[in-house]
C-alpha positions in Angstrom: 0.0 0.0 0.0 1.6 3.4 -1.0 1.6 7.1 1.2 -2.4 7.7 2.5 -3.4 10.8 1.3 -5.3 13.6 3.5 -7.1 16.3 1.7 -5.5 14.7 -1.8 -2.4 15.4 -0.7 0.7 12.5 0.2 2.6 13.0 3.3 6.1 14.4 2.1 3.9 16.5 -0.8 1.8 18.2 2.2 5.4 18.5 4.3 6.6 20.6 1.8 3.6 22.2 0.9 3.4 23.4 4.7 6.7 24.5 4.9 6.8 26.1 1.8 4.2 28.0 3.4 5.8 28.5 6.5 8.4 30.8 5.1 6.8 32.6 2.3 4.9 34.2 5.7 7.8 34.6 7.4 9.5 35.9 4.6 7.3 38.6 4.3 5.9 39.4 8.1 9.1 38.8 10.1 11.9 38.8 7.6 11.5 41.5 5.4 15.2 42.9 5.3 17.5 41.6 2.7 19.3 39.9 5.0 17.2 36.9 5.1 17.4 36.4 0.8 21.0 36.8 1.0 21.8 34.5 4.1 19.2 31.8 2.6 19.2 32.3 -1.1 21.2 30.4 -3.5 23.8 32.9 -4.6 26.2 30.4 -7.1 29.5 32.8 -6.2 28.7 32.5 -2.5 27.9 29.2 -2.5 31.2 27.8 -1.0 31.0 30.4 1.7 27.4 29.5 2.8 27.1 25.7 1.8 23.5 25.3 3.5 21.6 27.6 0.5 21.8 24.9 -1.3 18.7 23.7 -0.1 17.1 26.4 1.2 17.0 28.4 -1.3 14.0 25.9 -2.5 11.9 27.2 0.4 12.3 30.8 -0.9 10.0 32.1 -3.6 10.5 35.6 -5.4 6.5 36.7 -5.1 3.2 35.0 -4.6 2.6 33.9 -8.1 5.7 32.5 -8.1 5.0 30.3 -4.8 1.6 29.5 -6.3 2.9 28.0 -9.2 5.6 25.9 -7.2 3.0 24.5 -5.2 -0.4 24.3 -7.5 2.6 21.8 -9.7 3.7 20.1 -6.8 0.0 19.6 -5.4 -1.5 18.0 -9.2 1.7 15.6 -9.9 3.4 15.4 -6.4 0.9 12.7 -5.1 1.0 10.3 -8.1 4.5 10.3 -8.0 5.1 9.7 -4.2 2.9 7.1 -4.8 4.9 5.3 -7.4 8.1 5.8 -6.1 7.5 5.8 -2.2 7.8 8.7 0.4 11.8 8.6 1.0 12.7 8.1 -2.6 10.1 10.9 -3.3 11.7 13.0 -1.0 15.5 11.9 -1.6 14.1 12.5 -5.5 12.8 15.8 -5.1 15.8 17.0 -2.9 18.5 16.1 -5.2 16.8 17.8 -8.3 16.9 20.7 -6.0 20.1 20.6 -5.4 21.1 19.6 -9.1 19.3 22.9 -10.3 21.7 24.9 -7.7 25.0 23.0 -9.1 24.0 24.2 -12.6 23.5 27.4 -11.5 26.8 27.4 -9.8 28.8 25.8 -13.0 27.2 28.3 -15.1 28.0 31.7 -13.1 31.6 30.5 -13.3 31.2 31.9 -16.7 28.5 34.6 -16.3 29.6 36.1 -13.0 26.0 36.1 -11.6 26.2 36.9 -8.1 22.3 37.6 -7.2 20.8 35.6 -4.8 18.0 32.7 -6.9 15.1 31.6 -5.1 12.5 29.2 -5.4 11.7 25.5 -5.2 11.6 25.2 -9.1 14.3 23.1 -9.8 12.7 20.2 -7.8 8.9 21.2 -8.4 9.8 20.4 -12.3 12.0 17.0 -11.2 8.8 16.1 -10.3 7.1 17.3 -12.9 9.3 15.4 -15.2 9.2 12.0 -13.4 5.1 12.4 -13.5 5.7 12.5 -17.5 8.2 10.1 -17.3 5.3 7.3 -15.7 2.6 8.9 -17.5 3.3 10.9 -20.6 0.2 10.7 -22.3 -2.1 11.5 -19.1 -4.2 14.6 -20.0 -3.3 18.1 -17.5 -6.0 20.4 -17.8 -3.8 24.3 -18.2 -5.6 27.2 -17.7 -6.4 28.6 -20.1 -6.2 26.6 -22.9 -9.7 24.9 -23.9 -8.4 21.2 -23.7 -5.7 19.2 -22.0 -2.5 19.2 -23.0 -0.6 15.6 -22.4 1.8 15.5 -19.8 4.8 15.0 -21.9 4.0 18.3 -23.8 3.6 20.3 -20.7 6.9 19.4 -19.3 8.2 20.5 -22.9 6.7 23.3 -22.9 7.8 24.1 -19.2 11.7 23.3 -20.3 11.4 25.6 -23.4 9.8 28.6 -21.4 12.8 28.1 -17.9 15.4 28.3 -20.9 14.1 31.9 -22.8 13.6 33.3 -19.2 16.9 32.2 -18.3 19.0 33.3 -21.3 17.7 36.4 -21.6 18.9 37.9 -19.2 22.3 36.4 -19.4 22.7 38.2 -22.9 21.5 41.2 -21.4 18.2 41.7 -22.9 16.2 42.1 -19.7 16.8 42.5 -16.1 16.8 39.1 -13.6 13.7 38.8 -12.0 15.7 36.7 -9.3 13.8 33.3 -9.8 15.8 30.4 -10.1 15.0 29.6 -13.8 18.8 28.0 -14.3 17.7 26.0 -11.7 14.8 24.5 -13.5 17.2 23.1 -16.1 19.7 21.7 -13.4 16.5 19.9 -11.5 15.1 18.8 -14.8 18.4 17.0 -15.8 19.5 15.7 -12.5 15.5 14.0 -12.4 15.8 12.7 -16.0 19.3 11.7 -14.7 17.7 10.1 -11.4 14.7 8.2 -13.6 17.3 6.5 -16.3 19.2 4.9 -13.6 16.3 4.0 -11.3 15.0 1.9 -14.6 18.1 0.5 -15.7 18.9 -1.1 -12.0 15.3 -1.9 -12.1 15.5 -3.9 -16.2 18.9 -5.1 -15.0 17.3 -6.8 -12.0 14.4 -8.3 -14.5 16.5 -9.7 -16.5 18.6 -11.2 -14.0 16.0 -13.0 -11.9 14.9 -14.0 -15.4 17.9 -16.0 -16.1 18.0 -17.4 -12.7 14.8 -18.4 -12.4 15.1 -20.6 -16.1 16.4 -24.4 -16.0 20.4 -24.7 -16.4 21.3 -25.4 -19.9 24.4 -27.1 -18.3 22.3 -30.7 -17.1 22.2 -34.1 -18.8 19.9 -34.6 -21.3 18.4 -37.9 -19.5 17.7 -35.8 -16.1 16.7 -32.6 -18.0 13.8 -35.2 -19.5 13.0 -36.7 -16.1 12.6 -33.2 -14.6 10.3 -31.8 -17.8 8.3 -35.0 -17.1 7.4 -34.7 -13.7 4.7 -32.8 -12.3 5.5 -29.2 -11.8 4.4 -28.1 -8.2 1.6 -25.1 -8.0 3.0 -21.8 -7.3 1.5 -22.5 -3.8 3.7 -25.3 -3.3 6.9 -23.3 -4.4 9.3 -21.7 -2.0 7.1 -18.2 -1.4 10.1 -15.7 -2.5 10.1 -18.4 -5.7 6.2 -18.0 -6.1 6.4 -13.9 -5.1 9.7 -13.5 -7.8 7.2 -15.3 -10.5 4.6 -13.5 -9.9 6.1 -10.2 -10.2 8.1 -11.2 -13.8 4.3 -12.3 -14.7 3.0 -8.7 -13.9 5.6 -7.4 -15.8 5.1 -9.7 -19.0 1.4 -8.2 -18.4 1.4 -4.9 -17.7 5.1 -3.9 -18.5 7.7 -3.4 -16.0 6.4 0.9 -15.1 2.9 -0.9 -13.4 4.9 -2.4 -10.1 4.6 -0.6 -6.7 6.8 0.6 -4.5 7.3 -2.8 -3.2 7.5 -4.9 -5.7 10.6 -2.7 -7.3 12.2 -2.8 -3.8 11.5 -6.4 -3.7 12.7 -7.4 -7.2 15.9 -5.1 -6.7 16.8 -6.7 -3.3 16.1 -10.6 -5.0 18.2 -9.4 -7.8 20.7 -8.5 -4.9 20.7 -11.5 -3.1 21.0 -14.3 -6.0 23.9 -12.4 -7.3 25.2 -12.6 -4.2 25.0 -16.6 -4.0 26.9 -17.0 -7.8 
């Protein structure tokens, strides 16, 4: 069973949206002075000096809109993907996009010189927009307002194409920075496709090795390879139950293909995978 939801929302996705919360209102009832942007907000020329803005500078946003937006995104595709992944990969998922947004900023202004402070919790917002594309790329997303639903796949396009214009321009000089992390949109979106290719080639490499283990040696004598196709085969009932459980999930995926197991059933196959490598 994957994260309960309470008012749609999964637990880490209501965490953040709560905290996100938090300290927009501090931000602007209690910390109004600069000094809280520049202690907390990512500036990539700083960032040696004041390591911890890494990740904090996701709990910053420049206005309201832009805090709306973060958190409308992460309310609509958060859930669904917490729910396929689990709550801490979710959260591990969603903190190293962040964090992958602010190390692109930070290669970047090595050639730019960009030393104002970037806030916002973009970077992993769109990880997670990404991996909700990634499961799902053809699932309808109602956008205001557009008369009909644009596939997710096409949304996250979109989304890409619109951080990179806002974030260009203003490296070439064209128009002022606005302050919002829009580098750090790219960074989250590559560290998440980054995240997602891996997680699915451990996850195919695992397949296909429980596959080959769970096949008949090729290396046994014809007579007793005959004997053993001859005799009764037990019911899955019968079988050792990790046997019966690692059949049953190779059937699901011959089924439904290998994106339809839970949470547990990739955490299971994974640590079989682990364990009868382990014995050869």
């Amino acid at each position: 069973m994957g994260p309960q939801r309470m008012f749609g929302m999964t637990p880490w996705v209501r965490r953040l949206i709560v905290a996100n919360l938090i300290v927009f209102l501090l931000q602007m009832k209690v910390f109004v002075n600069p000094w809280f942007m520049g202690t907390f907000g990512f500036a990539p020329l700083d960032a040696v000096a004041r390591p911890w803005t890494v990740v904090t500078y996701l709990f910053l946003h420049g206005n309201f809109l832009h805090l709306a937006f973060n958190l409308l995104a992460l309310y609509v595709f958060g859930p669904p993907v917490e729910e396929r992944m689990g709550g801490s990969p979710f959260i591990l998922y969603y903190a190293l996009c962040g964090v992958g947004g602010a190390a692109l900023s930070f290669a970047l202004a090595m050639t730019f010189q960009q030393v104002q402070p970037m806030v916002g919790a973009s970077a992993a917002v769109y990880g997670v927009m990404l991996a909700f594309a990634w499961a799902w790329p053809d699932q309808p997303i109602s956008v205001f307002p557009l008369p009909e639903p644009i596939a997710a796949k096409w949304l996250v396009t979109f989304a890409v194409a619109i951080s990179l214009v806002l974030a260009l321009l203003p490296l070439a000089g064209f128009v002022a920075s606005d302050g919002v992390a829009h580098l750090a949109h790219l960074g989250g979106l590559a560290t998440g496709w980054l995240y997602l290719k891996s997680a699915d080639w451990r996850l195919a490499r695992a397949e296909r090795h429980l596959r080959r283990a769970s096949e008949p040696s090729v290396l046994v004598h014809p007579a007793r390879a005959a004997r053993a196709s001859a005799a009764p085969k037990p019911r899955r009932s019968e079988r050792d139950p990790a046997q019966a459980e690692i059949d049953r999930v190779l059937d699901k995926i011959s089924a439904r293909g290998i994106e339809s197991l839970t949470p547990a059933e990739r955490r299971f196959l994974a640590e079989m995978s682990r364990k009868m490598r382990g014995r050869s």
